[in-house]
N, CA, C and O of each residue as an XYZ file, in Angstrom:
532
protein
N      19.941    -42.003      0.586
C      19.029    -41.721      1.664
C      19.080    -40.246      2.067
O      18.200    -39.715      2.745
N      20.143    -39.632      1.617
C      20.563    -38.864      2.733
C      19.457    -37.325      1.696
O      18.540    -36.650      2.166
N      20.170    -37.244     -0.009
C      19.276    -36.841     -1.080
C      17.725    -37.111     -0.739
O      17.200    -36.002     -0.833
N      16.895    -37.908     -0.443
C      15.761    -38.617     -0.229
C      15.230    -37.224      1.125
O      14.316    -36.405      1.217
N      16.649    -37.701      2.113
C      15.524    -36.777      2.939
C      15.487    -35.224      2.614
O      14.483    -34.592      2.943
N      16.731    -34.470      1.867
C      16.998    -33.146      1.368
C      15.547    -33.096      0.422
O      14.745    -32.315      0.934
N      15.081    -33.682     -0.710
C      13.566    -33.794     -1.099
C      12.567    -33.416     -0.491
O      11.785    -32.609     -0.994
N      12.413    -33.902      0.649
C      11.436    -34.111      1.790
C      11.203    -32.956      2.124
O      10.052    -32.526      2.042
N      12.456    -32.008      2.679
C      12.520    -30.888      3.731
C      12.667    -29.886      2.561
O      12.086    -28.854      2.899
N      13.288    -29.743      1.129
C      13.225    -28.599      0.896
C      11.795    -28.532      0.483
O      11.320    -28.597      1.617
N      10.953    -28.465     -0.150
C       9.339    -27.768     -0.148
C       8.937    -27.297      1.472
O       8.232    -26.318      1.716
N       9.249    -27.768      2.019
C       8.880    -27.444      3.591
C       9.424    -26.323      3.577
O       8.752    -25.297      3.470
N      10.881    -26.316      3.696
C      11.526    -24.925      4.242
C      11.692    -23.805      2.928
O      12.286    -22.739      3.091
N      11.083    -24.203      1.610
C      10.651    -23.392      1.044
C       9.087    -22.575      1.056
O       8.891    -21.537      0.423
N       8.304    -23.087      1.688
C       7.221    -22.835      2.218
C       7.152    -22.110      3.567
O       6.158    -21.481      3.932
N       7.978    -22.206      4.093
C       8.656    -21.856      5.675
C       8.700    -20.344      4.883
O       7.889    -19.424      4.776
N      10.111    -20.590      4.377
C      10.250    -19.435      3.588
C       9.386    -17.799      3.257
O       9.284    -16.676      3.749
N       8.987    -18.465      2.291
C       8.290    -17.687      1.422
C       6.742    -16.780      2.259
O       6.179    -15.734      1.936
N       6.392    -18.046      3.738
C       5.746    -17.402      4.551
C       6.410    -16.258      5.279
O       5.893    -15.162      5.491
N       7.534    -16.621      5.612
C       7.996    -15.717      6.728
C       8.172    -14.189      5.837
O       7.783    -13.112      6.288
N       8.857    -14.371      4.459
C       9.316    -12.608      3.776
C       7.635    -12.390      2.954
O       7.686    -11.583      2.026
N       6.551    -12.867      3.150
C       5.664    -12.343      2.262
C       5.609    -12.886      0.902
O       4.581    -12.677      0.258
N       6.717    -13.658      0.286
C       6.716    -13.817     -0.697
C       5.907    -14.421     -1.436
O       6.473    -14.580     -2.518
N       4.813    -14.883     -1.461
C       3.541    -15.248     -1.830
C       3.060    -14.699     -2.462
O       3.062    -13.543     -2.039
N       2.368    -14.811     -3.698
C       1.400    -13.727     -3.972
C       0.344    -14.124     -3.420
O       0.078    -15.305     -3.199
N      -0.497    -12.966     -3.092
C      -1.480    -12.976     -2.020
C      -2.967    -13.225     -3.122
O      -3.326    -12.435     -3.995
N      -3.599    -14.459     -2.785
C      -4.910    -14.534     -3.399
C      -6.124    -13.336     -3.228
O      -6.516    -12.362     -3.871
N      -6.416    -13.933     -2.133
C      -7.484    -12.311     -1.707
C      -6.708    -11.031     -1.521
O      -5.977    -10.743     -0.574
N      -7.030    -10.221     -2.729
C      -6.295     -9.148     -2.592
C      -6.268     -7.836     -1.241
O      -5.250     -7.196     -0.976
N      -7.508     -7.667     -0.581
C      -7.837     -6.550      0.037
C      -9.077     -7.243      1.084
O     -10.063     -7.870      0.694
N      -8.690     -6.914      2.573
C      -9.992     -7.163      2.751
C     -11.578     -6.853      1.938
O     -11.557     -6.629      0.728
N     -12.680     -6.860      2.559
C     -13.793     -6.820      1.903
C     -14.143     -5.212      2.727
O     -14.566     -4.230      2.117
N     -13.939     -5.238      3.768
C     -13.864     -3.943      4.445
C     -12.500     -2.883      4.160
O     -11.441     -3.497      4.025
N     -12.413     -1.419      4.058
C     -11.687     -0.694      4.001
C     -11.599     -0.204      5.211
O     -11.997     -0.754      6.238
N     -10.889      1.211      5.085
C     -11.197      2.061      6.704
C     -11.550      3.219      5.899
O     -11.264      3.546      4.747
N     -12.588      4.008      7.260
C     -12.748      5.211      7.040
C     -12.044      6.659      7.157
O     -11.553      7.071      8.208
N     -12.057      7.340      6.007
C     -10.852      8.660      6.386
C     -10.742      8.824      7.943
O      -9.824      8.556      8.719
N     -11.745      9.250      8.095
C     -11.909     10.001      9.842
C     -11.314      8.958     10.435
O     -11.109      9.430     11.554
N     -10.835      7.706     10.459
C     -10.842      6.538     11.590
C      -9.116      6.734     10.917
O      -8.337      6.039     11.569
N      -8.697      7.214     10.225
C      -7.038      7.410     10.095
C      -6.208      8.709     10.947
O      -6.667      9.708     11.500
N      -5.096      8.323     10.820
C      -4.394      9.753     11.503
C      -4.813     10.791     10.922
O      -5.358     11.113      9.866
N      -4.401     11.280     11.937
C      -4.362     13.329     11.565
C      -3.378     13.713     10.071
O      -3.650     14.449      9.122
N      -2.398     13.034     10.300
C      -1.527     13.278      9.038
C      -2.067     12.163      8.010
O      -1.349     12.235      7.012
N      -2.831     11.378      7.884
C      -3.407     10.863      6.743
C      -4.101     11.707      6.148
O      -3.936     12.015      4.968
N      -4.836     12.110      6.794
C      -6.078     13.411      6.604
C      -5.343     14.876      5.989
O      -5.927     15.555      5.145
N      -4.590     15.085      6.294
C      -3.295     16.330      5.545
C      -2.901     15.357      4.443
O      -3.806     15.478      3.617
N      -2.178     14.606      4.065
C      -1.835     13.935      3.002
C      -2.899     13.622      1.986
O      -2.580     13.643      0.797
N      -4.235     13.310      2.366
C      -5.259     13.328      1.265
C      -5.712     14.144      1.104
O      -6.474     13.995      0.149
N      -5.761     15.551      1.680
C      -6.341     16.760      1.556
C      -5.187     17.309      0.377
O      -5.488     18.076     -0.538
N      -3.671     16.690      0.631
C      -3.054     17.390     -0.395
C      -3.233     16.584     -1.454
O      -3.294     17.302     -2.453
N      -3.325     15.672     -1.679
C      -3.662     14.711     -2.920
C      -4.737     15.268     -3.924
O      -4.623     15.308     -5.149
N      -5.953     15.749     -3.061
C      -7.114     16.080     -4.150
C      -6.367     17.818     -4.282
O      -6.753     18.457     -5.261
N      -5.684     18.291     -3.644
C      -5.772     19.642     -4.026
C      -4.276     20.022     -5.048
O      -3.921     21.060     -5.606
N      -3.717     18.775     -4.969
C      -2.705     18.114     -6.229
C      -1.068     19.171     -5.869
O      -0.217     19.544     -6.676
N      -1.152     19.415     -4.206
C      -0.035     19.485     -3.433
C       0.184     20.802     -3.162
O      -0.819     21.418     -3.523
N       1.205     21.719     -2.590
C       2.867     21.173     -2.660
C       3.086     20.012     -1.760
O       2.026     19.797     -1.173
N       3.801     19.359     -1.480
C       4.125     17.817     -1.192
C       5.131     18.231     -0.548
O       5.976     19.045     -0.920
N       5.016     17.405      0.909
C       6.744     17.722      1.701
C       7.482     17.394      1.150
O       8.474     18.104      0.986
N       7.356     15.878      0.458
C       8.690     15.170      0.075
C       8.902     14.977     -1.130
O       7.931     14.404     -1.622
N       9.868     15.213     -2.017
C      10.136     14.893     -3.587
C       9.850     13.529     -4.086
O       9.981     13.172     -5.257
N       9.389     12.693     -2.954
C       8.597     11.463     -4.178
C       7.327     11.295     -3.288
O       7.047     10.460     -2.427
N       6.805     12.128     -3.674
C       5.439     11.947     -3.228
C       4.866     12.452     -4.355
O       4.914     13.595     -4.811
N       4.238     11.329     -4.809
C       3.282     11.410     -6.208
C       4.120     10.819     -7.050
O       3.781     11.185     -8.176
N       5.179      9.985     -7.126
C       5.789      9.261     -7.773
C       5.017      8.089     -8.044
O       4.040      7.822     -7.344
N       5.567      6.968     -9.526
C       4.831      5.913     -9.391
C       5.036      4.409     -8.464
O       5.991      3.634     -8.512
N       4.143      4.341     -7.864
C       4.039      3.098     -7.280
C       3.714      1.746     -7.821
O       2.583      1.319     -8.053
N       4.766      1.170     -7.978
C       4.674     -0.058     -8.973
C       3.857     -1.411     -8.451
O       3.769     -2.433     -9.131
N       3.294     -1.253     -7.174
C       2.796     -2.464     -6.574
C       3.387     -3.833     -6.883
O       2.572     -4.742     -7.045
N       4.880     -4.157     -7.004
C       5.837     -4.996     -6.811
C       5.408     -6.174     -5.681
O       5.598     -7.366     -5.926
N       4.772     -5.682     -4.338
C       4.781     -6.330     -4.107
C       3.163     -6.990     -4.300
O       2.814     -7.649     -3.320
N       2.513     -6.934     -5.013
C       1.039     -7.830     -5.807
C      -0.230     -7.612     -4.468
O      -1.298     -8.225     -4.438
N       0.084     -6.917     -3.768
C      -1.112     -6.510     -2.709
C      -2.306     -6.271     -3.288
O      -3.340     -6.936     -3.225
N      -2.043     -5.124     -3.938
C      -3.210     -4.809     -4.795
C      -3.634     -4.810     -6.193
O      -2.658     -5.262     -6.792
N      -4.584     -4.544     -7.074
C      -5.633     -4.989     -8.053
C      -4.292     -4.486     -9.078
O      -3.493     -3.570     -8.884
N      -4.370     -5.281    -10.022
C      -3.307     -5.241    -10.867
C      -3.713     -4.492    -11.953
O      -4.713     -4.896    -12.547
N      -2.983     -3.164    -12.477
C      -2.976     -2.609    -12.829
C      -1.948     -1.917    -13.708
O      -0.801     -2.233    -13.392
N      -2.067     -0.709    -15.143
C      -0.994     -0.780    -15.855
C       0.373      0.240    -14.991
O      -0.006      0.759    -13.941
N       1.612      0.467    -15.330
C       2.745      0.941    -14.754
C       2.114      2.239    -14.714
O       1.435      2.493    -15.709
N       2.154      2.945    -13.999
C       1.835      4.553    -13.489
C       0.551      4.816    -13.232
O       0.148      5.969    -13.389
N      -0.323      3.796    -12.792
C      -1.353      3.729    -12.588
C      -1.524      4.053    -11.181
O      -2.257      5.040    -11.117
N      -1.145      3.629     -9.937
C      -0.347      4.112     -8.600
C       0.471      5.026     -8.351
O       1.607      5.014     -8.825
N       0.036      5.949     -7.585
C       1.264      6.931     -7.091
C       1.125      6.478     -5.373
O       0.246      5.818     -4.820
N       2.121      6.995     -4.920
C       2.435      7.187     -3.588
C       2.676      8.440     -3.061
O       3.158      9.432     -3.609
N       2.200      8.242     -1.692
C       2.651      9.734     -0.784
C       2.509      9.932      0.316
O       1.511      9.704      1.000
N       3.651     10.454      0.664
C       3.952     10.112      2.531
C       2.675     10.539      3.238
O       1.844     11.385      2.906
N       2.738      9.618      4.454
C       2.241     10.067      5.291
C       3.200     10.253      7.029
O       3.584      9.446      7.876
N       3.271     12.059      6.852
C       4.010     11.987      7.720
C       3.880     11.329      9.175
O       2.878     11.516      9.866
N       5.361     10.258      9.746
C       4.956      9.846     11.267
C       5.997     11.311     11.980
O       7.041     11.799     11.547
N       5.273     11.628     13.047
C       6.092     12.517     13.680
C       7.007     11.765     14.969
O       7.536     12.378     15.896
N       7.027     10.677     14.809
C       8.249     10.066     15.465
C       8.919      9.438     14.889
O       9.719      8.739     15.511
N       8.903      9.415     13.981
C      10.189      9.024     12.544
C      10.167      9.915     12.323
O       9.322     10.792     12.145
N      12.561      9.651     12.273
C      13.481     10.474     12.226
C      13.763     10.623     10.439
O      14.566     11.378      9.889
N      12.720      9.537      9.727
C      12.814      9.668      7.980
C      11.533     10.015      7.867
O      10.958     10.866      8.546
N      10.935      9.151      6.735
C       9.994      9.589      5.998
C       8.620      8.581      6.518
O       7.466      8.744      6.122
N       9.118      7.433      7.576
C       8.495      6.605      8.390
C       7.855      5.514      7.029
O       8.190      5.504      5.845
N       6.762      4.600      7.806
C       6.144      3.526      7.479
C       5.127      3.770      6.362
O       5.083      3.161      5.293
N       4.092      5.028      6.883
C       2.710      5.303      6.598
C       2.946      5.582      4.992
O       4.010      5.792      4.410
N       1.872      5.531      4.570
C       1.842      6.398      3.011
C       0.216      5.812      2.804
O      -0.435      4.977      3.431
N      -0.046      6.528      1.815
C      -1.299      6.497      1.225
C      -0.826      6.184     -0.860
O       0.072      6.616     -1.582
N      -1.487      5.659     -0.986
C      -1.279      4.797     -2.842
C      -2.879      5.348     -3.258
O      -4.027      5.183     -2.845
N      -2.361      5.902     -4.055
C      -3.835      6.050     -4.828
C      -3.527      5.967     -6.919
O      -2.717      6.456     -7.706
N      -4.801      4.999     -7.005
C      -4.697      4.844     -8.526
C      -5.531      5.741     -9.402
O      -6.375      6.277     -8.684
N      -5.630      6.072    -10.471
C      -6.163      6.596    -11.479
C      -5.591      7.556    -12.335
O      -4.652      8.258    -11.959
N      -6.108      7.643    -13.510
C      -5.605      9.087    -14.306
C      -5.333      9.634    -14.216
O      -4.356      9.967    -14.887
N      -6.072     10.714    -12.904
C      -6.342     12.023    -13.155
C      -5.777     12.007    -11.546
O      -6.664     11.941    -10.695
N      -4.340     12.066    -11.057
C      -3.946     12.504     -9.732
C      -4.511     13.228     -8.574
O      -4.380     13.014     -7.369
N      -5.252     14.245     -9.296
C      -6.233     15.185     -8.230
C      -7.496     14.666     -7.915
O      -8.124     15.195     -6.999
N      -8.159     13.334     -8.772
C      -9.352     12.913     -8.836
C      -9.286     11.325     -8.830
O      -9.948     10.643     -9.612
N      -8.299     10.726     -7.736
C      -7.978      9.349     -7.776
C      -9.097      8.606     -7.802
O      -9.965      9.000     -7.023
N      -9.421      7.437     -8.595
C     -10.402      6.329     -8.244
C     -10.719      5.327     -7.117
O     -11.678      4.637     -6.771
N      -9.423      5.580     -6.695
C      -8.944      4.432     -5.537
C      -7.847      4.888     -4.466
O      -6.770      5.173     -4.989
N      -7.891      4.998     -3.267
C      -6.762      5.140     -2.353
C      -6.674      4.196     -1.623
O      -7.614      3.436     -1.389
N      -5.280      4.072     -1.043
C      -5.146      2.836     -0.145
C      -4.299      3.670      1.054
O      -3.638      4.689      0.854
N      -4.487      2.968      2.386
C      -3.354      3.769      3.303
C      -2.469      1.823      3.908
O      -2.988      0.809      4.374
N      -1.366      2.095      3.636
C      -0.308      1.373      5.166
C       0.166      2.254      5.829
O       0.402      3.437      5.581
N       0.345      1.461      6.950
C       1.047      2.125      8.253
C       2.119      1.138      8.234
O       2.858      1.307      9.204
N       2.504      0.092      7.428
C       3.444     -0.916      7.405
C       4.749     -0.920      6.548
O       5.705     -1.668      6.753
N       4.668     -0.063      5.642
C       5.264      0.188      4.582
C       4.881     -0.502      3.793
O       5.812     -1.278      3.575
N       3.706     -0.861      2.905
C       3.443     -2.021      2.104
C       3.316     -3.261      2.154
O       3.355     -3.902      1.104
N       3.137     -3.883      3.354
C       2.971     -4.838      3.876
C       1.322     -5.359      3.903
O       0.869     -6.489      3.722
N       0.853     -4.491      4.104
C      -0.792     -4.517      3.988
C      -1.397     -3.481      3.220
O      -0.724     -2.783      2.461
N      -2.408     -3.363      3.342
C      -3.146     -2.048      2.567
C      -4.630     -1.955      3.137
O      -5.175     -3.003      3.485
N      -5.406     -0.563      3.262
C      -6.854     -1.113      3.650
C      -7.345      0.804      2.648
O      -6.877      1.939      2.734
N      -8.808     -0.023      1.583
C      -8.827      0.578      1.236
C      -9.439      1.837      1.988
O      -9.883      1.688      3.127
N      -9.469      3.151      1.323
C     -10.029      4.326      2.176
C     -11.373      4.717      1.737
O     -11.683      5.192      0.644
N     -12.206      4.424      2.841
C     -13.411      5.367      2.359
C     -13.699      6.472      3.040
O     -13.785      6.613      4.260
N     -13.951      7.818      1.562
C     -14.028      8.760      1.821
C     -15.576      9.054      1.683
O     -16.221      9.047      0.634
N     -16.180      9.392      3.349
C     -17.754      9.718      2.990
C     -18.352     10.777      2.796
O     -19.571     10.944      2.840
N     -17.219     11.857      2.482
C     -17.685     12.995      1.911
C     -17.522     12.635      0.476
O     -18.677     12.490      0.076
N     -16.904     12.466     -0.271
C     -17.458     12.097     -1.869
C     -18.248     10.995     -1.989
O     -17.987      9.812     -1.773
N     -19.195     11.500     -2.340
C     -20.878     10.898     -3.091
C     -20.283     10.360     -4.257
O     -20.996      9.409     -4.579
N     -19.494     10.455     -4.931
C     -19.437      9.851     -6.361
C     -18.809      8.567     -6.199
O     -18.250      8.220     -7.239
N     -18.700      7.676     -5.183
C     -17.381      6.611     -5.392
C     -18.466      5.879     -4.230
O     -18.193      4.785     -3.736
């Protein structure tokens, strides 16, 4: 009986689980809406200004690859993502924020994403000064 009820409760509290750390992979990848540059911080706006102009970079992993480990976003091959801070000026590190952007060509990303969560969410960025995207 006692096995019988351990059955019962573990899918539950594995479901419990897996809600509470994220561990899910997430079906809908991205909302359907992004945000707009202008509607981000001031230091988002410095961080993508250094992105297209392909840096110097405050921090030594900024522009490193971002492996999207945790399946947020559109799956893609290894170095296809980079990352790069976005400085918080009340974090005493490197804070939450960052901006992920995918494509080839680093200075000419196809795709950016910003969290303010550390990877917890993502919303893509639209930039309405480039006409091409």
């Amino acid at each position: 009986m006692f096995i019988q009820a351990i059955y019962r409760v573990i899918p539950i509290l594995f479901l419990f689980l897996t809600a509470l750390c994220g561990c899910t992979k997430q079906t809908e990848l991205l909302p359907a809406s992004g945000v707009a540059l202008h509607e981000l911080p001031v230091e988002a706006h410095e961080t993508y200004a250094l992105i297209l102009k392909g840096g110097p970079f405050p921090y030594r992993q900024d522009g490193a690859t971002f492996y999207n480990r945790e399946k947020l976003l559109p799956e893609k091959t290894n170095g296809y993502y980079r990352e790069y801070t976005v400085t918080t000026p009340t974090a005493k590190d490197r804070g939450a924020c960052r901006i992920v952007c995918g494509g080839q060509k680093p200075r000419q990303p196809d795709i950016c994403y910003y969290t303010n969560d550390h990877y917890q969410s993502f919303k893509e960025i639209r930039d309405e000064t480039d006409q091409s995207r």
